[in-house]
N, C-alpha and C positions, 0 to 999 in steps of 0.2 A: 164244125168244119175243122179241118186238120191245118193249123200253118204252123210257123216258123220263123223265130227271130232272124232278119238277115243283117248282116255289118251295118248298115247304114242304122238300126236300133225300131225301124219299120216292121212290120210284120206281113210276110207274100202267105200267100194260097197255096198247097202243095199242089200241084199238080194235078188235072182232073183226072188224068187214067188212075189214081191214086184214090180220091175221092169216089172213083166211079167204083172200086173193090172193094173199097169198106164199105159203101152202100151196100153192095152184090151180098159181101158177106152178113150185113145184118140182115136181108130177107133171106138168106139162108138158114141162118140162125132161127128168125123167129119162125120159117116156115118146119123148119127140123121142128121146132117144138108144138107148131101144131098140129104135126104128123102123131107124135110120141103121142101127143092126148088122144090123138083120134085111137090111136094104138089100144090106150089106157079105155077108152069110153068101151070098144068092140069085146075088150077084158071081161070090165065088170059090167056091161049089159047086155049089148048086142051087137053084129055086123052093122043094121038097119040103122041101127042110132049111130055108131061110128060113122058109116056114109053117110047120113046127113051131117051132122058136124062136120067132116071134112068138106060138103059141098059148101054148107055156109059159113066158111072163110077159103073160097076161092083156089081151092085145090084141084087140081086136076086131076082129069078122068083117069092118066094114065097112071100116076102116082096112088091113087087110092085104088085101081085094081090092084096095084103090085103090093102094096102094103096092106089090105084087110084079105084077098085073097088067096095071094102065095107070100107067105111069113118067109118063107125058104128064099126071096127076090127080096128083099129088103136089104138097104146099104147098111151096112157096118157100121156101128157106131165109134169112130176116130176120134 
């Protein structure tokens, strides 16, 4: 959890809209990289085994059409 020494030498809470985007940001994070695997599995085996690995960790239907089927719709990696 993210805080912060305040004057009094106590430690507060940062704020939750704060808390709530670095949460945001690590399921982004982890789900970016269970995308790339999924990426990585469709590589070196198949489509078939890529879609399931990306079903069994709760990927969505929309995301793994656009990622095993159109490479070309795939976000940039930033």
């Amino acid at each position: 959890m993210i805080s912060h020494d305040s004057p009094g030498g106590t430690m507060k809470q940062a704020p939750a809209i704060l808390r709530s985007m670095v949460a945001e940001e690590r399921t982004d994070m982890h789900q970016r990289a269970i995308v790339d695997d999924g990426i990585a599995v469709q590589f070196s085996a198949n489509t078939m085994s890529a879609l399931e690995y990306l079903r069994s960790r709760n990927v969505g239907r929309t995301v793994i059409e656009r990622v095993l089927l159109e490479p070309g719709q795939r976000r940039s990696r930033q």
